[in-house]
C-alpha positions in Angstrom: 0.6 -10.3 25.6 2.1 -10.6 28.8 5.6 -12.0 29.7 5.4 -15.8 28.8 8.3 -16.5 31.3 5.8 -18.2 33.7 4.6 -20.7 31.2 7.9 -22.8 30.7 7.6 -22.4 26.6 11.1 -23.8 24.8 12.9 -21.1 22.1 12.9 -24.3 19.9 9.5 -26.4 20.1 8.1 -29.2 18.0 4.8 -28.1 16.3 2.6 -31.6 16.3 0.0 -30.0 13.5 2.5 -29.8 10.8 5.7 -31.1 12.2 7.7 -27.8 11.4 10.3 -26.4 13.7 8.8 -23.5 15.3 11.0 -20.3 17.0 9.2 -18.9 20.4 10.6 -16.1 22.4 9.3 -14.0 24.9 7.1 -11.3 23.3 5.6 -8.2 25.4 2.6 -6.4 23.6 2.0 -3.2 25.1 -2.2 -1.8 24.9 -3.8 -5.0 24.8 -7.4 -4.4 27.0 -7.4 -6.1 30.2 -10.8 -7.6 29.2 -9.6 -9.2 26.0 -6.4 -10.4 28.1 -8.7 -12.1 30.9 -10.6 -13.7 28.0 -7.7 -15.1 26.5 -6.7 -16.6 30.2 -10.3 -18.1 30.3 -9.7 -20.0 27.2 -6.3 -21.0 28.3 -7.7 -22.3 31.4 -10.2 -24.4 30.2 -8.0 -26.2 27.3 -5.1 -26.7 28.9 -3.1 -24.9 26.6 -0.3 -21.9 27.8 -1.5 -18.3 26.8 1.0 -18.3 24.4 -0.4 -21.2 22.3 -4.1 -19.4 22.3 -2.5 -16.2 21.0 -0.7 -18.3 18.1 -4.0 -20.2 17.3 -5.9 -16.3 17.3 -3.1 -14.9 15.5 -2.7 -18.2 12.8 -6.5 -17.7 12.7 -6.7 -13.9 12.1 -3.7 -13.8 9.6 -5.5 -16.6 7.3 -9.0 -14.5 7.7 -7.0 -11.1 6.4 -5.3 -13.6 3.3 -8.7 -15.0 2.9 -9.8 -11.5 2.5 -7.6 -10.7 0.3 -8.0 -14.1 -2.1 -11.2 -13.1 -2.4 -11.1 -9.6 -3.0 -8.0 -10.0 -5.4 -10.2 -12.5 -7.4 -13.7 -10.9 -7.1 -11.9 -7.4 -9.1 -10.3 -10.2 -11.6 -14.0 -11.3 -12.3 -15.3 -7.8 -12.3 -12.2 -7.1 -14.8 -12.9 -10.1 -17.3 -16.6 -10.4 -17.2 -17.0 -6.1 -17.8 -17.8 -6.2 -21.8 -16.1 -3.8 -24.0 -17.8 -1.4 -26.4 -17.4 -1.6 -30.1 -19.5 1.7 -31.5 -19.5 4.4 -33.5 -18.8 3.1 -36.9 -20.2 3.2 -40.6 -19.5 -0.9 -41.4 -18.0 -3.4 -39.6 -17.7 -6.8 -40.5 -16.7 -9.1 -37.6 -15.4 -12.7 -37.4 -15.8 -15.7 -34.8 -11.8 -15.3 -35.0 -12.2 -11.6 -34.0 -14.1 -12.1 -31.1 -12.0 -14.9 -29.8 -8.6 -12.7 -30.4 -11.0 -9.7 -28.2 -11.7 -12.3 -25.8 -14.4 -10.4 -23.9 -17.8 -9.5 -23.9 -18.7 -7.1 -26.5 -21.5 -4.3 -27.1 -21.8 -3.4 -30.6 -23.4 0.1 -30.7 -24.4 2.9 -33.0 -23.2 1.0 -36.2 -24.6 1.7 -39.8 -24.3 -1.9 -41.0 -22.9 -4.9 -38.9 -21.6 -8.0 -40.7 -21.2 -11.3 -38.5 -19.1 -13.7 -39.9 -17.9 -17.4 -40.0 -19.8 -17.0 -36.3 -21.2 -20.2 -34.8 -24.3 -19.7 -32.1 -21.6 -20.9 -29.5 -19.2 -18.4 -29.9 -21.2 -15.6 -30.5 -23.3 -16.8 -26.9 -19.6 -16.2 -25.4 -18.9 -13.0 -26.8 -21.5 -11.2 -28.1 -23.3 -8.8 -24.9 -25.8 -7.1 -27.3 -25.8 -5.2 -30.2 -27.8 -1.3 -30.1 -28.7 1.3 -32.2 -27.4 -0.8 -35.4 -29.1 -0.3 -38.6 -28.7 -3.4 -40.3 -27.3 -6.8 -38.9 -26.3 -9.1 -41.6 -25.4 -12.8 -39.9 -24.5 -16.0 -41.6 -26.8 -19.0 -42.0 -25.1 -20.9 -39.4 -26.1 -18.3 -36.7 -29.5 -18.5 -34.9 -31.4 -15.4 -35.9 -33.4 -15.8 -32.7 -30.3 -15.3 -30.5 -29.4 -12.4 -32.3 -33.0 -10.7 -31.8 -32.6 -11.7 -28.2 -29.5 -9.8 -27.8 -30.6 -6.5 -29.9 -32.1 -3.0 -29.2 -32.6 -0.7 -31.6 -32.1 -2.6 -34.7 -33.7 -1.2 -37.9 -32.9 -4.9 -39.9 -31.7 -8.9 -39.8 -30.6 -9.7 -43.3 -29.2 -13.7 -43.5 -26.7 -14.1 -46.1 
């Protein structure tokens, strides 16, 4: 911010936080507001700490935040990207297994399908996989499938046959 020189820092100084060897030199930063610069001396003033060691802690502090940030961005597109469900339409007959829609491993909408065949599909996996199922003629589902789970999840269903 200003020329350090005054405030007697060492090139090589002890950090007591996390006991790592820190490097300090003498840093000039041109355009910094005057305002923001007689804040900082405030703060130094009243904890008894060199201007330098404020601007660390702000810097420290604002380079976490923009990581942060970033953590959280990075991992809110990952959830956007593995809870989006994928489309499965557009086809005469399609028989399905608990094994296909583990090896798909996402959420599934099953639409605009003649007949649909679940199969060897337990009410747990097809909770986890299973989005909805529209526009299908005819849903035939195995006895060990709850028929009201597949109602709940359909639109536009002409027929539930259990085989």
């Amino acid at each position: 911010m200003a020329n350090e020189n005054n405030e007697n820092e060492n090139n090589n100084e002890n950090d007591n936080e996390n006991n790592e060897k820190i490097v300090r030199k003498t840093i000039s930063i041109k355009g910094v507001s005057a305002d923001l610069y007689n804040r900082i001396q405030k703060i130094s003033n009243e904890t008894g700490k060199t201007i330098g060691q404020v601007t660390d802690e702000a810097y420290k502090s604002f380079v976490g935040s923009v990581n942060n940030a970033r953590n959280i961005s990075q991992g809110f597109l990952n959830g956007i990207k593995e809870g989006s469900s994928r489309f499965i339409e557009n086809i005469k007959e399609l028989e399905i297994t608990g094994a296909d829609l583990k090896e798909i491993n996402r959420k599934i909408i099953f639409k605009n399908i003649d007949v649909l065949t679940l199969k060897d599909i337990d009410n747990d996996t097809f909770d986890k996989y299973v989005n909805s199922i529209v526009m299908v003629k005819n849903i035939i589902i195995p006895k060990t499938l709850s028929k009201a789970k597949v109602i709940l999840k359909s639109n536009f269903v002409d027929r539930i046959t259990i085989e």
